[in-house]
C-alpha positions as CSV (number, residue, x, y, z in Angstrom):
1,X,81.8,7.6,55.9
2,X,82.7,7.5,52.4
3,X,83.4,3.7,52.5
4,X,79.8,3.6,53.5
5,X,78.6,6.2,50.8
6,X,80.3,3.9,48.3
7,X,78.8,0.3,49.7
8,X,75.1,2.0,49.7
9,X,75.6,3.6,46.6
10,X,76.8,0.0,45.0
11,X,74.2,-1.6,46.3
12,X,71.3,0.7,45.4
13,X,72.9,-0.2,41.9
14,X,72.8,-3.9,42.1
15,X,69.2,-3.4,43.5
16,X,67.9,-1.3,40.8
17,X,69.8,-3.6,38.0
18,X,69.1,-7.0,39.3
19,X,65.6,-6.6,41.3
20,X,63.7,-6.3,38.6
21,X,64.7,-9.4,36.9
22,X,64.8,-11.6,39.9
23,X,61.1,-10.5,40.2
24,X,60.3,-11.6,36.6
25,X,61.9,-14.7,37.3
26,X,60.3,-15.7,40.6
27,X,57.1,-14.9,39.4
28,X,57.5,-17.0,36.2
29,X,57.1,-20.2,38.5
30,X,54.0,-18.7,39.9
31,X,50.9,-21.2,39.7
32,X,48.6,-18.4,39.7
33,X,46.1,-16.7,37.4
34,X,47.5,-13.2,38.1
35,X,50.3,-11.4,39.6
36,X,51.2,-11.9,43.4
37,X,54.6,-11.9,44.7
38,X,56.0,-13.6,46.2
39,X,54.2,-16.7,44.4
40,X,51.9,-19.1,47.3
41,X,53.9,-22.0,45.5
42,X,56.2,-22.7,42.5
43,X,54.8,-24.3,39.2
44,X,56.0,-24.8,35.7
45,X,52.3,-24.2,34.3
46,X,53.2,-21.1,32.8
47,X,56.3,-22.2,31.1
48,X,54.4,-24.9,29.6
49,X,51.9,-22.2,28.3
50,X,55.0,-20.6,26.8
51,X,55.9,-23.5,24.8
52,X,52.5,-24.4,24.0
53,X,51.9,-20.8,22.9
54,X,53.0,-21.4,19.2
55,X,53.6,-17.7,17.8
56,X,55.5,-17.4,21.5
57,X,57.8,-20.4,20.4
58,X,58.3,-19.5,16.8
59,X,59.7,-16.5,17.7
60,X,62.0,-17.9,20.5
61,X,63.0,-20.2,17.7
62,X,63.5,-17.1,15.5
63,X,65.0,-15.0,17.7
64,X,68.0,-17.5,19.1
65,X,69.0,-18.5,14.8
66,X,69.1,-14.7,14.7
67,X,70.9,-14.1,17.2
68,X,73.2,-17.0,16.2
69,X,73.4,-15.7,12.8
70,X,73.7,-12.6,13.4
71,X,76.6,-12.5,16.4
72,X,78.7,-14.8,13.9
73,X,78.6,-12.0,11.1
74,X,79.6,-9.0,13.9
75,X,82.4,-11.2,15.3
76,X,83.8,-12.1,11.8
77,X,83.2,-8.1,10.4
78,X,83.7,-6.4,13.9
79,X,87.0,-8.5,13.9
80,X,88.1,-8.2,10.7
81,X,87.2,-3.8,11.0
82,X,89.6,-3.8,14.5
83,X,92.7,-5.4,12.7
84,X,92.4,-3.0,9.6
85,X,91.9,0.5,11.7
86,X,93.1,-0.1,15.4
87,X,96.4,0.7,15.1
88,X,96.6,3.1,11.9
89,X,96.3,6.5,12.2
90,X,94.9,9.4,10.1
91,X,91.8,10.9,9.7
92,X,90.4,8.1,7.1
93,X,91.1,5.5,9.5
94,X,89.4,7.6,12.5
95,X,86.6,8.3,10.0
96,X,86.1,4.1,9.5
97,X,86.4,4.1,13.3
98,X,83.6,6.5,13.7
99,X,81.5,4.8,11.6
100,X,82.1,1.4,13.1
101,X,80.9,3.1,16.5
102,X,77.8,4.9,15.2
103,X,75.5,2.6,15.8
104,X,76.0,3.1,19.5
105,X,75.4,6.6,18.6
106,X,72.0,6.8,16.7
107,X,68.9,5.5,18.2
108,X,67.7,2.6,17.2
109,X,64.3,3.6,16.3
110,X,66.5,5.9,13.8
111,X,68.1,3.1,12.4
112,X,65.7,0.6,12.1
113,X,63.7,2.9,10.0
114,X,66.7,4.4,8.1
115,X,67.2,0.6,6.9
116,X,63.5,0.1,6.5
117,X,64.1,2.9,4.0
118,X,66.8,1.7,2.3
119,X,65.7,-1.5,1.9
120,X,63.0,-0.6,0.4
121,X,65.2,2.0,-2.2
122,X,67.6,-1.1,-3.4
123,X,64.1,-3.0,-4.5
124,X,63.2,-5.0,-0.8
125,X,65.2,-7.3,1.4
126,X,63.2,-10.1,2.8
127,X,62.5,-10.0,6.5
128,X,64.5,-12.5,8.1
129,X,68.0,-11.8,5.8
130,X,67.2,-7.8,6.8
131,X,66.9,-8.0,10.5
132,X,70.1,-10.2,10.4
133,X,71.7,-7.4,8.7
134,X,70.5,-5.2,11.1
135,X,71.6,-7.5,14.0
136,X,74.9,-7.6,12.7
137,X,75.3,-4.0,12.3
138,X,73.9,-3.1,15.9
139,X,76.3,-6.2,17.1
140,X,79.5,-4.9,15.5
141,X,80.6,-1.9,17.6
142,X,80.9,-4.3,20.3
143,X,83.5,-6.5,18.6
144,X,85.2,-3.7,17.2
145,X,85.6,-2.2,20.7
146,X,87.1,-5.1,22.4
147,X,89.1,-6.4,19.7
148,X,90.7,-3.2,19.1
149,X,91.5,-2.6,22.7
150,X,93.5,-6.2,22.6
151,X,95.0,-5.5,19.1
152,X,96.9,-2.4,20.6
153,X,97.6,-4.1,23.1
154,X,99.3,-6.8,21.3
155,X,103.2,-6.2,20.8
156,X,103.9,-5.5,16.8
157,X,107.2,-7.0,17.4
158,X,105.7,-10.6,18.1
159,X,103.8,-10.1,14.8
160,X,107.1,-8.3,12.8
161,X,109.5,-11.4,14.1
162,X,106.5,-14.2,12.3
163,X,107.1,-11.9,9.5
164,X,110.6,-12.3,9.4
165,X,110.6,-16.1,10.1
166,X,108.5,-16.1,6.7
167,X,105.5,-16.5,7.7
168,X,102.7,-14.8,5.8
169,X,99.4,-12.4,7.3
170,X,97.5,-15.3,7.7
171,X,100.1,-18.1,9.3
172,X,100.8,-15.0,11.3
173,X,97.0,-13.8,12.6
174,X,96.0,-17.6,13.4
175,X,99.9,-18.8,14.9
176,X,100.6,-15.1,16.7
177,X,97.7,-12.3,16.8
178,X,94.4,-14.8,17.3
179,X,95.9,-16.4,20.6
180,X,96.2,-13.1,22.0
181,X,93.5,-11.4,20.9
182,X,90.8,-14.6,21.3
183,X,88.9,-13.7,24.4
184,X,88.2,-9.7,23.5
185,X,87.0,-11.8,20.1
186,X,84.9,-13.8,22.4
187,X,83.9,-11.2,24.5
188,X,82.3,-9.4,21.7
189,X,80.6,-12.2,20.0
190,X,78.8,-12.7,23.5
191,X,77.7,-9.2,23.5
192,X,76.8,-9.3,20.4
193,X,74.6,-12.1,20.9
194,X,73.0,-10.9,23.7
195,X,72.1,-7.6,22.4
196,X,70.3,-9.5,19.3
197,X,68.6,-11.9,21.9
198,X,66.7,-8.6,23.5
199,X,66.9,-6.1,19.9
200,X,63.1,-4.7,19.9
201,X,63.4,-0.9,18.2
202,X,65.1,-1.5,14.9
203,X,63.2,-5.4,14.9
204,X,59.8,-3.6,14.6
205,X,60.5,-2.2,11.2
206,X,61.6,-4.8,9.6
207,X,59.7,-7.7,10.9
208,X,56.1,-8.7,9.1
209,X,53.5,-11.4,9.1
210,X,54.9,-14.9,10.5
211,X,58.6,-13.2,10.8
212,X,58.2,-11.4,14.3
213,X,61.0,-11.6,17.0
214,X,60.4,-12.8,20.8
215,X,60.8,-9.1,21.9
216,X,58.2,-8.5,19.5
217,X,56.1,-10.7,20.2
218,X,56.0,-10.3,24.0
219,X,55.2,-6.3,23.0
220,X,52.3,-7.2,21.2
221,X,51.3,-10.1,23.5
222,X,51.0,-7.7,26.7
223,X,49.8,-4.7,24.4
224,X,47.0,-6.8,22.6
225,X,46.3,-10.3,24.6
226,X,47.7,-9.7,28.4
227,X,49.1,-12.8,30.1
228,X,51.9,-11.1,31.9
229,X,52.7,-14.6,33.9
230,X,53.4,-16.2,30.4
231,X,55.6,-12.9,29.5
232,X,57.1,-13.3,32.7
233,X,58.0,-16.9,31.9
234,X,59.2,-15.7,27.8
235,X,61.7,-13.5,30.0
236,X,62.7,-16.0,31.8
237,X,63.6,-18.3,29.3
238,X,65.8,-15.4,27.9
239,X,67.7,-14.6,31.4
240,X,68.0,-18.6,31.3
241,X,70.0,-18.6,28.0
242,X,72.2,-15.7,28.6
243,X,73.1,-17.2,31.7
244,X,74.1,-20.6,30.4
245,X,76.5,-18.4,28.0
246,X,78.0,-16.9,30.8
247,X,78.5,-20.0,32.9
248,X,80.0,-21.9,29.6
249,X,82.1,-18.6,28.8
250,X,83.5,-19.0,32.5
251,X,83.8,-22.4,32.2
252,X,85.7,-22.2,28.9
253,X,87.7,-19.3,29.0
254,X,87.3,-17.3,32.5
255,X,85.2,-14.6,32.6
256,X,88.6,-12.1,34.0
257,X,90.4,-12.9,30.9
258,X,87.3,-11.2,28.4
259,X,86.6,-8.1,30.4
260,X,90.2,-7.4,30.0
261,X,92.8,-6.1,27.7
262,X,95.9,-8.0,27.8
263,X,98.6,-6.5,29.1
């Protein structure tokens, strides 16, 4: 009875998380005017109209050099942040790790305009360099959480032995630490990434006039102009990318060997 419990429960959960997006999917290749599902037929019509749509595709543009952008600067700060406070101890060090984590805290709504604020007190940040910033700081917790899981995981002696074969911190974190530590780092970085890919709350403060994101832009689109089927399709694109980064993380790496510590 349990075992049965358990199955329903698990796959009430997998029909709640991936339902939804399979029906935004299917319906993207839908050749009609409106919404039916499931589609008469499959089409391409309103993909083209995505493309063709050109503040749709600036902001696809926009959003994936953002993303880009922005995962690189979490993985290289998020990385950087778990070697200097994972394994020290003390309440400075637990204070660094707090903040670290706080965006995962705070709202984003909070923090978009808590930026929008200070921005705007250090003289103005243009919008594209701010909502990388942003990006990055929303993206970093992520990194720091898996590559401080793999750096305590990580034997000091191996690290103390390069040490004594007169090796310095850096021979010793590329030769000893990164090999180890390389898939929570990559791990992160793909989080990271993805979470910029979809970022709306803090985006809409800090985005203006020819600088909007694809989350944005698909708000505004339903809110002012409609076209759900060419939203639909926008989405679509979106699942289609993340997809192909978890197919080429697989691929590349093994998915097992990122959503674990080593042991």
């Amino acid at each position: 009875m349990t075992r049965a419990l358990l199955i329903a429960l698990a796959g009430l959960s997998y029909l709640l998380v991936l339902g939804p997006i399979l029906i935004v999917i299917v319906t993207a290749f839908s050749p009609t005017e409106f919404f039916v599902f499931p589609p008469p037929s499959l089409s391409l019509r309103w993909f083209a109209a995505f493309f063709e749509t050109e503040s749709l595709r600036d902001a696809f543009v926009r959003s994936v050099w953002l993303a880009a952008l922005s995962c690189v600067c979490a993985t290289v700060v998020g990385t950087m942040a778990a070697l200097a406070i994972a394994r020290r101890r003390g309440w400075v060090f637990t204070t660094l790790q707090s903040l670290f984590l706080a965006p995962l805290i705070f709202p984003a709504i909070v923090f978009g305009l808590s930026l929008l604020l200070f921005f705007k007190l250090i003289g103005g940040v243009p919008e594209f360099p701010g909502l990388v910033i942003a990006h990055t700081i929303l993206g970093t917790p992520f990194v720091v959480r898996a590559v401080s899981a793999s750096v305590l995981a990580v034997d000091p002696v191996l690290e103390e032995a390069s040490a004594s074969l007169r090796a310095g911190p850096l021979r010793t974190f590329r030769l000893v630490t990164l090999p180890l530590i390389w898939p929570s780092i990559i791990s992160g970085a793909l989080f990271a990434f993805i979470l910029s890919l979809g970022e709306l709350n803090a985006a809409l403060f800090l985005t203006g006039p020819g600088v909007t994101t694809l989350p944005i832009e698909i708000f505004s689109y339903l809110q002012f102009q409609g076209g759900q089927l060419v939203i639909a399709a926008a989405s679509a694109v979106q699942v289609g990318i993340i997809l192909v980064l978890v197919v080429a993380v697989e691929r590349l790496i093994g998915l097992r060997r990122i959503v674990r510590s080593p042991s």
